[in-house]
C-alpha positions in Angstrom: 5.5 -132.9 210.2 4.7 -134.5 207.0 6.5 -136.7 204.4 5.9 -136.9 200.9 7.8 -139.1 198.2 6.5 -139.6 194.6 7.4 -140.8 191.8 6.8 -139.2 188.1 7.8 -140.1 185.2 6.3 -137.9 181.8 7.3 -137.1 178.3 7.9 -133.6 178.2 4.7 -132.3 177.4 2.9 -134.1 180.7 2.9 -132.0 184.1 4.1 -132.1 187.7 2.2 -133.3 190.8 0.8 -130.8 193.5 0.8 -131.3 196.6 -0.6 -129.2 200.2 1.4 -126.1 199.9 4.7 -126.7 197.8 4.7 -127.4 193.7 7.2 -129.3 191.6 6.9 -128.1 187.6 8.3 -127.2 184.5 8.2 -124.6 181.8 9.5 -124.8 178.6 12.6 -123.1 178.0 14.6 -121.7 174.9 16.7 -125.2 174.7 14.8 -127.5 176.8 12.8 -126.9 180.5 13.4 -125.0 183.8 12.1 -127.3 186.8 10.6 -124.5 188.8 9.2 -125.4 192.9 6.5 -122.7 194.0 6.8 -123.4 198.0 3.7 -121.2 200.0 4.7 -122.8 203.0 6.2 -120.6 206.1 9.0 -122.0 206.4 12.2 -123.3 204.0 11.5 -126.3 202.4 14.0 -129.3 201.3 13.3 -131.1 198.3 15.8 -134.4 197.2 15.5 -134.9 193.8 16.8 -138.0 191.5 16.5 -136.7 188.1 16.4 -140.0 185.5 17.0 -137.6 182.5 17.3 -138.9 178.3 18.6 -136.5 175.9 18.9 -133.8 178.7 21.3 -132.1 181.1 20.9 -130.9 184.4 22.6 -127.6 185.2 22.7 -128.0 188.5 23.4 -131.2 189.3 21.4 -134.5 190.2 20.1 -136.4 193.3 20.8 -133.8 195.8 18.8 -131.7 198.3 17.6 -128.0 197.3 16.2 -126.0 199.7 13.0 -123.7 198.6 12.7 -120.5 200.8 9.4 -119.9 202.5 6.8 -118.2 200.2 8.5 -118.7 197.3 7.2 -118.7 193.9 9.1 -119.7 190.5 11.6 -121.0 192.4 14.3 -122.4 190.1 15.4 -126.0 190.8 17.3 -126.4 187.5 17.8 -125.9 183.8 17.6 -129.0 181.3 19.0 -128.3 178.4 18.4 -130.8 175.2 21.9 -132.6 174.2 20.7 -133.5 170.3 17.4 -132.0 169.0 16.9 -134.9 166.3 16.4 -137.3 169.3 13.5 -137.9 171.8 13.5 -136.2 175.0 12.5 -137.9 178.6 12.1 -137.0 182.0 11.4 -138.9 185.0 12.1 -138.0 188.4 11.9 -139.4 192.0 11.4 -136.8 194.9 11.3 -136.0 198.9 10.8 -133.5 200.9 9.9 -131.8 203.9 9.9 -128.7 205.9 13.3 -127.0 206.8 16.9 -126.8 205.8 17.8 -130.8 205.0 21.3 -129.3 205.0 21.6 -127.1 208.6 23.9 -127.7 210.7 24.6 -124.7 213.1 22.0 -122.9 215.6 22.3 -120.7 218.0 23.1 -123.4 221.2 23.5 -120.0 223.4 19.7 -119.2 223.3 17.7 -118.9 226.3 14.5 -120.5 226.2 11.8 -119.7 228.6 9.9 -122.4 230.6 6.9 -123.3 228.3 4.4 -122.3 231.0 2.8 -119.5 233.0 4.5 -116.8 234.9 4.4 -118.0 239.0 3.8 -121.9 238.0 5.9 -124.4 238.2 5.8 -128.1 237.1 7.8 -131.2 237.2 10.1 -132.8 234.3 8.8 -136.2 234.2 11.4 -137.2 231.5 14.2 -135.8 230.2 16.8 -135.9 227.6 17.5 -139.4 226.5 14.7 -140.6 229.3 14.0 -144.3 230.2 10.2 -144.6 229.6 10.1 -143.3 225.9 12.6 -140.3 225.0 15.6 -142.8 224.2 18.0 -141.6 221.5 15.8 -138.4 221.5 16.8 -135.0 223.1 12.7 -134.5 224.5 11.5 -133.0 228.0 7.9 -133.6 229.1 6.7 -131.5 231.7 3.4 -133.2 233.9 1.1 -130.7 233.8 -3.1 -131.1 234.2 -5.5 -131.2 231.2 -5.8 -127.5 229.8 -2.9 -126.4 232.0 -1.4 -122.9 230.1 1.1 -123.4 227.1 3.3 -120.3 226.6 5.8 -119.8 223.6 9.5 -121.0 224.5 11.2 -118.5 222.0 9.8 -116.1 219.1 9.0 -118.1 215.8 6.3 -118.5 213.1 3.5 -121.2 213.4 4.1 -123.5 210.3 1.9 -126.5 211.4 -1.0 -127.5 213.9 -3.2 -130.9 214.6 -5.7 -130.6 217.3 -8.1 -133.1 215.5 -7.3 -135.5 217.6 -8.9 -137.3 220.9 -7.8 -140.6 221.7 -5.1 -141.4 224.3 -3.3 -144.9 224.9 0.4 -146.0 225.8 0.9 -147.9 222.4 3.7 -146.5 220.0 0.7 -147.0 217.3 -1.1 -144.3 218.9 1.6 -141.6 218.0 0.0 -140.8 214.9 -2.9 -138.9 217.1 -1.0 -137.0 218.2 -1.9 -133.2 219.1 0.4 -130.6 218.1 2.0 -127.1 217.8 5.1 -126.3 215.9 6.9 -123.3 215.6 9.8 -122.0 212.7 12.7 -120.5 214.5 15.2 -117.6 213.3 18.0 -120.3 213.6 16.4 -122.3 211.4 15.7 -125.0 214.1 12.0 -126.4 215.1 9.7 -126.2 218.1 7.1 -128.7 218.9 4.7 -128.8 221.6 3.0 -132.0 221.7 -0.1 -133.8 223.2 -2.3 -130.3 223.0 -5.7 -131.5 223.8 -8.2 -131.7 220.8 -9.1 -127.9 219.4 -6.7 -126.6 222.0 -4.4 -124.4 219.7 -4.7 -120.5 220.3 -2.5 -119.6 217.5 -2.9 -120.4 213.9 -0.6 -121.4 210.9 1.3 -118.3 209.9 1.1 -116.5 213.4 4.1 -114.5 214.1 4.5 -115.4 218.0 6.6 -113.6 221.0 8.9 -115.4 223.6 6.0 -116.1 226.6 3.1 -115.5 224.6 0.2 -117.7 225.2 -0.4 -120.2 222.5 -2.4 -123.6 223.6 -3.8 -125.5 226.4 -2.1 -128.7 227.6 -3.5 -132.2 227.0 -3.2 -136.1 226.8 -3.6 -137.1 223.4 -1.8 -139.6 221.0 1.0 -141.5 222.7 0.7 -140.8 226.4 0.9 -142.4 229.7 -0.9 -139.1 231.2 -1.4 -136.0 231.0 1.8 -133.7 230.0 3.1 -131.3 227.8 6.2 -133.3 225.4 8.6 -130.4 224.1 11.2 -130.7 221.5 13.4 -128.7 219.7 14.9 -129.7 216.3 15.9 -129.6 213.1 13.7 -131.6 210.4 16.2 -133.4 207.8 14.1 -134.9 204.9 12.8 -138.4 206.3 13.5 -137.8 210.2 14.8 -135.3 212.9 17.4 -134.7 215.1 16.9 -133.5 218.4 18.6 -130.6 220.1 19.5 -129.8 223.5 18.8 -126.5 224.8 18.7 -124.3 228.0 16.4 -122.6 230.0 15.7 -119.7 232.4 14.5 -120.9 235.6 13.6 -119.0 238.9 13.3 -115.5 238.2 15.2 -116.0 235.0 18.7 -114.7 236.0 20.1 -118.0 235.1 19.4 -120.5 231.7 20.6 -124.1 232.6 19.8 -127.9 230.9 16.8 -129.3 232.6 16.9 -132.4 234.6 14.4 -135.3 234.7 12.6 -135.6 238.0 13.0 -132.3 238.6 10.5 -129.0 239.6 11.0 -125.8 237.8 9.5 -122.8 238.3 9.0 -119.9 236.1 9.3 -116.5 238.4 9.9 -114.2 235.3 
């Protein structure tokens, strides 16, 4: 996931930033400026916004989170309007944001995932939820599974980011920011990510549309790893961190969904 902050400050004939896939700008307006966000992401996107305004007034309020819909365009944020035309006019402005709805706090905790691998395997949980070795504080599951082992979709959603640029393996913290990864946009508004691909191994693309058990990526042991594995959360992004979820899942021959548990072996029969 990525992380932006800037800050801007412009009289009001300057404009707005761009960055990757979501805009920040203005137009002039019949007494003053609409703040307008054009988001071409595939997801929602939250933006936290700390207006520092002179001569103007925000119609819809100040330092708060607004959330863009996916594939939005002229999105308004808000309407300044001028206070007293004889005097100056200024606009700065500090900003975050990041995928998702900052403000989500419901999902559907009844959903049944399936187990992120192929049909007749089944594979240990080497660490689970809140795990000794690294997961602590974080709802996480890594299943031990061989380089280029099968990655199958856990539940329908929409690709919204990939890295498979990545090689290098060690068991430093540091080494987090290599890692390889898949992450999916759920109906619920909640996050997927399946993590430690190995380099180029992503079958899907940004914007994919993908089905429950549908085949998406090959297993690896890249970034922060202490072998190979496949690391699997589900979440939901807030603007400068996550929070983890715990879900359930349909083991055996899929008649029954429980909560996974760490040093365990689960097969997938379904």
């Amino acid at each position: 996931m990525r992380y932006f902050t800037f800050l801007l400050f412009f009289i009001f004939c300057n404009t707005l930033v761009a960055q990757d896939n979501f805009e920040l700008y203005y137009e002039e307006a019949e007494n003053g400026f609409r703040i307008l966000a054009d988001n071409n992401e595939f997801c929602p996107v939250s933006a936290k916004i700390d207006f520092r305004l002179e001569n103007l007034n925000s119609s819809n309020g100040n330092n708060k989170v607004f959330v863009i819909p996916a594939k939005t365009k002229k999105y308004l944020i808000t309407d300044l309007s001028v206070v007293d035309r004889k005097k100056a006019m200024k606009l700065g402005f500090s900003t975050s944001y990041n995928y998702g709805n900052h403000n989500l706090d419901t999902y559907d905790k009844n959903f049944k995932y399936y187990l992120p691998f192929g049909k007749g395997k089944s594979y240990w949980l080497s660490q689970g939820y809140n795990g000794s070795t690294s997961h602590q504080n974080e709802n996480a599951l890594d299943f031990k599974m061989d380089m280029g082992t099968k990655i199958y979709a856990a539940r329908d959603g929409i690709v919204v980011d990939i890295e498979e640029s990545f090689s290098k393996s060690c068991t430093n913290p540091e080494c987090a920011k290599s890692n390889n990864y898949i992450v999916v946009y759920h109906s619920d508004g909640t996050f997927a990510e399946y993590t430690h691909i190995r380099k180029n191994g992503a079958e899907v693309e940004v914007g994919d549309k993908i089905k429950i058990g549908q085949f998406i990526g090959y297993s690896g042991n890249v970034g922060w790893a202490t072998g190979p594995h496949l690391h699997f959360i589900v979440f939901y992004q807030r603007i400068k961190d996550r929070e983890t979820l715990k879900t359930k899942f349909l083991i055996d021959n899929g008649k029954k969904a429980i909560e996974l548990v760490e040093k365990e072996k689960y097969q997938r029969q379904y």
